[in-house]
C-alpha positions in Angstrom: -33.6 34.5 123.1 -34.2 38.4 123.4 -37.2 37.9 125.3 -35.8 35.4 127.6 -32.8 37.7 128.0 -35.3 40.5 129.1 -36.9 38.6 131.3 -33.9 37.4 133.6 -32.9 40.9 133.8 -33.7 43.1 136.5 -36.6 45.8 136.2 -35.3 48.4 134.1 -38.6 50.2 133.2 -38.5 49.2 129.8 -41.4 47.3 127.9 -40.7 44.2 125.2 -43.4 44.1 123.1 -44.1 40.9 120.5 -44.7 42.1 116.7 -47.6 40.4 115.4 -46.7 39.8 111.4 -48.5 38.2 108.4 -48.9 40.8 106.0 -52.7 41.0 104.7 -53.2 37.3 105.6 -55.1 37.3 108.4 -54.9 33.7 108.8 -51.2 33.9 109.0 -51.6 37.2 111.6 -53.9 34.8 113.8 -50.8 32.3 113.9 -48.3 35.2 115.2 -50.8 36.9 117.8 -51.3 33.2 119.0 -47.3 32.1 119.3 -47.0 35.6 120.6 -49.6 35.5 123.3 -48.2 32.2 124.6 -45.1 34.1 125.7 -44.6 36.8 128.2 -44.5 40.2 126.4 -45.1 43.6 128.3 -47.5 44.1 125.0 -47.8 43.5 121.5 -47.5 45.4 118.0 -49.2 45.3 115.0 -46.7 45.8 112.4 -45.3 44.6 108.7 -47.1 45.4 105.7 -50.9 46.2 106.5 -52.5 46.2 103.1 -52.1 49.7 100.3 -54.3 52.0 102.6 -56.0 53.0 105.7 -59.0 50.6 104.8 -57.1 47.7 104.5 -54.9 48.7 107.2 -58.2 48.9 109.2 -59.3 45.0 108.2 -56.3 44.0 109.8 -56.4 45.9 112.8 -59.8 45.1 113.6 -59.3 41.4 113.3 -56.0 41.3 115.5 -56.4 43.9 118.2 -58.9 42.3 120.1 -57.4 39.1 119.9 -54.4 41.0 121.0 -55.6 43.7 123.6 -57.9 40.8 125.2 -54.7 39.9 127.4 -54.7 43.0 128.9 -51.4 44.3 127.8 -51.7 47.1 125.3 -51.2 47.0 121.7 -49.1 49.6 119.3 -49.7 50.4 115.7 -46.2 51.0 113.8 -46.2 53.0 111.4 -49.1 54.9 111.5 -49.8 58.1 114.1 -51.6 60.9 112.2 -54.5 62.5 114.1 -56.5 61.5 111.0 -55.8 57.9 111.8 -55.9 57.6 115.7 -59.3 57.9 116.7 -60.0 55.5 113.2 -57.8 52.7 115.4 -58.5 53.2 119.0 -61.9 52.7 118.2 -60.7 48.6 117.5 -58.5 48.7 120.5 -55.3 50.0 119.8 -53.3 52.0 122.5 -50.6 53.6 121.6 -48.9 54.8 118.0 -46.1 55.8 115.8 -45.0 56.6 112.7 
C-alpha cells in the first residue's frame, strides 16, 4: 500500500526504496530481491540481520547486490557506514550507506 501510495503522489523529490530481507538465507534473500524487483521502487536496501560480522555480512552482499543493482536503481547497505567497510562493499555494487 505504501508504495502504491507513493506512487500516485506527485514528485516530491523523495526516493522509496524496497528492503531486501532474509537474514543469512540467501535463498530466502533471492525471494525478496525478486518480489521486490517486480515492483516499482526508486532503489533497494539490503537490510535485516546480515550474519555475526563483516565476512558474513559480505557473503550476503555479494550475492544480492548484483542481483539488486542490475536494475539500475541503486542499492543501500543499512547499518553499516564505517570507512573501514565502504570500499569492502562498493566493490560488490553497493551505492550508498548508513549506520
Amino acid at each position: 500500500r505504501s508504495l502504491r501510495h507513493h506512487l500516485d503522489q506527485p514528485a516530491t523529490g523523495q526516493a522509496m526504496f524496497g528492503i531486501c530481507h532474509g537474514g543469512v538465507d540467501l535463498e530466502l534473500r533471492h525471494k525478496s530481491a525478486s518480489f521486490l524487483m517486480e515492483r516499482d521502487f526508486d532503489g533497494f536496501a539490503i537490510g535485516g540481520s546480515l550474519g555475526d560480522g563483516l565476512d558474513s555480512c559480505e557473503t550476503i552482499v555479494r550475492a544480492m547486490a548484483p542481483k539488486l543493482g542490475c536494475s539500475a536503481r541503486p542499492v543501500h547497505l543499512l547499518g553499516i557506514a564505517d570507512a573501514h567497510s565502504i570500499p569492502r562493499f562498493v566493490q560488490h555494487g553497493v551505492d550508498s550507506f548508513d549506520s
